[in-house]
C-alpha positions, -999 to 999 in steps of 0.1 A, spaced: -565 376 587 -535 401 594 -502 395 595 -488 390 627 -449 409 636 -436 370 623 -448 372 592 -436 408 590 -403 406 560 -383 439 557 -360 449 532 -323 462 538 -329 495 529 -355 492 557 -332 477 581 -311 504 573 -332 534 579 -341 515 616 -311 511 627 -296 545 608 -267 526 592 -253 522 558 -272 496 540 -245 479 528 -238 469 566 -272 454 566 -260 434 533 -224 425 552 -245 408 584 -263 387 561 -233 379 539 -214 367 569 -244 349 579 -247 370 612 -283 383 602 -306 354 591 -322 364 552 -343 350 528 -337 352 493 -368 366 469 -349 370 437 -318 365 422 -306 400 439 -336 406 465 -340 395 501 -361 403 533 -352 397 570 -379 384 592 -385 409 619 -383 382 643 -346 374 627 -340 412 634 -348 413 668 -332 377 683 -301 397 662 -303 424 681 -309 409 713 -280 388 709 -260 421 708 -255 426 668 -219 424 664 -204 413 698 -223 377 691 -204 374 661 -174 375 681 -179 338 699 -182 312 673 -197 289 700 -225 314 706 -228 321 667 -232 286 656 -253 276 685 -277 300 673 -274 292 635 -282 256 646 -313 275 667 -323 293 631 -316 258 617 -342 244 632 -368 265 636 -363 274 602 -369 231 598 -399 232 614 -416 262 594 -407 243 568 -424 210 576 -458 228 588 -458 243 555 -454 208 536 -484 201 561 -506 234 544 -518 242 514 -500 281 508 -473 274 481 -465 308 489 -459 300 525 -440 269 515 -416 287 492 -409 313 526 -400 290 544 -381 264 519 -357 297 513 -356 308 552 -344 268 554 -322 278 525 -308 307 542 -306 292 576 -281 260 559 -262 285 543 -250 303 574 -241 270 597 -226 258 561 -202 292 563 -198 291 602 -183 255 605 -165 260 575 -144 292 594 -142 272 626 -128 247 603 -105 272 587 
């Protein structure tokens, strides 16, 4: 069966050549938890393309400018991020289980760094 466009992960170097920016702005969205990422290595990670585009719908940098807005959409990523996670547990793919126990990974991490600025 082929991939659908969710199950499409892209690297920042590919970001980077998409959006024609340096990629170590892709690497500062998704170290200030802007960009949702899932870690495949101890220095790898890939962006869901569907993480890309709610990004840039949500206008890229001018979302990361409410805090309301930001965390109301890392507790959206939260979630969904949840529920991948338990239909995996449900299935049989390891694979798919170890995707989505990192996006859950990933998804934590952000809300964890959001409240803690709010809190700051």
């Amino acid at each position: 069966m082929p991939a659908s466009s969710e199950d499409e992960y892209l690297t920042v170097a590919e970001i980077a050549e998409l959006l024609k920016v340096n990629q170590q702005t892709v690497r500062n969205w998704i170290a200030d938890g802007a960009l949702a990422a899932v870690r495949v290595g101890p220095r790898r990670v890939r962006v869901r393309r569907t993480d890309l585009d709610a990004y840039l719908t949500a206008g890229a940098p001018a979302a990361r400018r409410d805090p309301r807005s930001t965390a109301g959409d890392a507790q959206a990523t939260l979630r969904a991020a949840l529920d991948r996670t338990l239909k995996a547990l449900d299935g049989e793919s390891e694979s798919e289980l170890a995707l989505a126990l990192g996006d859950l990974r990933s998804a934590t991490g952000r809300l964890s760094r959001l409240l803690n600025r709010k809190n700051d």
